[in-house]
C-alpha positions in Angstrom: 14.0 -13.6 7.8 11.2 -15.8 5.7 9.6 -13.8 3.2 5.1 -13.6 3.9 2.5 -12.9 1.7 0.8 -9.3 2.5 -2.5 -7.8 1.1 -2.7 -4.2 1.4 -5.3 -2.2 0.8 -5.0 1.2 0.4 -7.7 4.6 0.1 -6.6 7.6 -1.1 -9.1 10.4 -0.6 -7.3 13.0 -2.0 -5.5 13.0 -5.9 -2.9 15.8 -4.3 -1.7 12.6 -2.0 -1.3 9.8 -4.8 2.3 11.1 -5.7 3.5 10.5 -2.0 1.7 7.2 -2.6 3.3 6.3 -5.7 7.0 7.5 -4.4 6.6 5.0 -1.1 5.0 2.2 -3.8 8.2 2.6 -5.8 10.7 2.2 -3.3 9.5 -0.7 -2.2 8.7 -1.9 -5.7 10.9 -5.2 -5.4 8.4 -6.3 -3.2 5.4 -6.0 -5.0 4.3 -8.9 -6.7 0.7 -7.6 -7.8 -0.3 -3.7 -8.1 -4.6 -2.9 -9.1 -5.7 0.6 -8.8 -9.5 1.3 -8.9 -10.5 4.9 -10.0 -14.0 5.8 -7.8 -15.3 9.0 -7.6 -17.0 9.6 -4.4 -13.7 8.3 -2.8 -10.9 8.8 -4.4 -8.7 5.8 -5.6 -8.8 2.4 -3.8 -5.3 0.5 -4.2 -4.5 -3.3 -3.6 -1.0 -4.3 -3.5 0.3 -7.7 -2.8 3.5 -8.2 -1.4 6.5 -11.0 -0.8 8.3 -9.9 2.2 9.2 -10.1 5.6 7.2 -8.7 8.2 9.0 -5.7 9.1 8.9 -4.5 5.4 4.9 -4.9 5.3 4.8 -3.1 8.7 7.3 -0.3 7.6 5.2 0.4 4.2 1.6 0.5 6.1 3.0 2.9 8.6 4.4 4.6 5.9 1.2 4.9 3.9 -0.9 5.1 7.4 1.0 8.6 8.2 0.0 10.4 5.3 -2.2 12.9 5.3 -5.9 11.6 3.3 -4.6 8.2 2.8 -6.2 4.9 5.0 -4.0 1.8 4.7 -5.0 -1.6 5.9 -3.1 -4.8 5.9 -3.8 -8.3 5.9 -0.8 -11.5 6.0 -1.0 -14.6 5.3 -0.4 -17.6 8.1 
């Protein structure tokens, strides 16, 4: 399967839910070929990972990140 390029970005509006963040973000860490994390205080922490990986991998992250509770999780791929 070809490998595509992947934005994510990902709100957390919650601190108690950047652990289960950081746990999925590890796991998949092979992927990850760029990590910034933006401290802000009215919402929380906004996240932008790039990724190098098929399409089911970026899908299976977002949903990931999409389920959890106080997190919001949007994706973006290249053509």
């Amino acid at each position: 399967m070809e490998n595509r390029i992947a934005i994510l970005g990902i709100i957390v509006n919650d601190r108690e839910a950047s652990s289960a963040v950081n746990d999925l973000l590890h796991q998949y860490g092979a992927y990850i070929i760029g990590r910034m994390g933006i401290p802000h205080q009215e919402v929380g922490s906004i996240i932008t990972i790039v990724l190098s990986c098929p399409v089911d991998v970026i899908n299976a992250l977002s949903g990931k990140l999409g389920r959890l509770q106080n997190v919001q999780v949007k994706s973006m791929m290249a053509k």
